[in-house]
Structures are given as structure tokens and as C-alpha cells.
C-alpha positions, 0 to 999 in steps of 0.5 A, a space after each residue: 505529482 508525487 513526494 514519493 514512494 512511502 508505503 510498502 505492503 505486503 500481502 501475508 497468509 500468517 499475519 502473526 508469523 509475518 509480524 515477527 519476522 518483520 519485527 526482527 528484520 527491521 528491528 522495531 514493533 509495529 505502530 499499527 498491530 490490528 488484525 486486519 493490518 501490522 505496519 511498522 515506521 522506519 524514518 519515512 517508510 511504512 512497510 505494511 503487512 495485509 492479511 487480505 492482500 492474498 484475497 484480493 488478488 496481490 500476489 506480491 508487494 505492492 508500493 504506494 506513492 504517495 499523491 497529493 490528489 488521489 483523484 486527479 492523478 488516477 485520471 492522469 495515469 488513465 490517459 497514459 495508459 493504465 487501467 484502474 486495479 482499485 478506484 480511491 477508498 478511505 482506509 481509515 481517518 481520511 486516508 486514501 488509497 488506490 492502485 493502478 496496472 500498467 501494461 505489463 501487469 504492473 500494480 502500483 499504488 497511490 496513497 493520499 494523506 489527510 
């Protein structure tokens, strides 16, 4: 069902003081560097930075297991009990995201690729 835990994304209220802590912690620029989104590659991780996040109602980081079928895997997540916190949306050349809660509250993030 999943290859694993590939994204991390922070939500951030100063995107450019975020960016250059997380430059200096993880010591390479970002690949992405737009306003509405800084991400940086280390190996297999993206760790991502969201001015939105707070808007949206992140309170703290959100991980994104990566799927191979967005789709399915929300409807199979649903029947164990979670509940949709955002249905799949493309965020930009055919990536898909979305995000489930579980009971405690819990976010947890799915991320198809193209």
C-alpha cells in the first residue's frame, strides 16, 4: 500500500526566516523556492515548508506517505476508521495529495507521484 514516508511539510508563518533556518539545518538550498511553497531534497526526503499550513489549520508538521493509489488507499483507510481531513487535489504536475485523521486527532498524509 505505501513505499513509504517521503515528505515532510511544515507549516510556517515567515516563509523566508523558515527557509533560512532550514537551509542552515540541513545544509543545501531548496529545489523549490516559490511563495507559496520551499522544499528541500535530502537523499529520499522532502522536507517542505507551507505558508498556507497555518490557514489551513496545521498546527504542526504533517507527513506524507507515499501511495501508489491515492484513491483506493483513502477508501481503505476510511473503513479502518479514519476520517478524510482533505480529499486528493493535484498540486501541480499531476501530483496528488490528501490527508486523513484518525481518532486521536492524528493528521496523516498520502502522496501519490505521476
Amino acid at each position: 500500500m505505501t513505499s513509504g514516508m517521503k515528505t515532510i511539510v511544515y507549516p510556517v508563518k515567515d516563509l523566508a526566516e523558515a527557509k533560512a533556518l532550514y537551509e542552515t539545518l540541513l545544509g543545501v538550498e531548496p529545489y523549490v523556492d516559490e511563495e507559496y511553497y520551499v522544499g528541500f531534497r535530502l537523499e529520499s526526503l522532502e522536507v517542505g515548508l507551507d505558508p498556507n499550513g497555518h490557514g489551513q489549520g496545521l498546527t504542526a508538521p504533517i507527513d506524507y506517505w507515499e501511495v501508489e493509489d491515492i484513491e483506493k488507499t483513502l477508501e481503505a483507510l476510511v473503513a479502518a476508521g479514519a476520517e478524510v481531513q482533505q480529499p486528493a487535489r493535484d498540486v501541480g504536475g499531476g501530483k496528488l495529495i490528501a490527508s486523513v485523521k484518525d481518532a486521536d486527532g492524528n493528521v496523516t498524509g498520502l502522496a501519490q507521484s505521476p
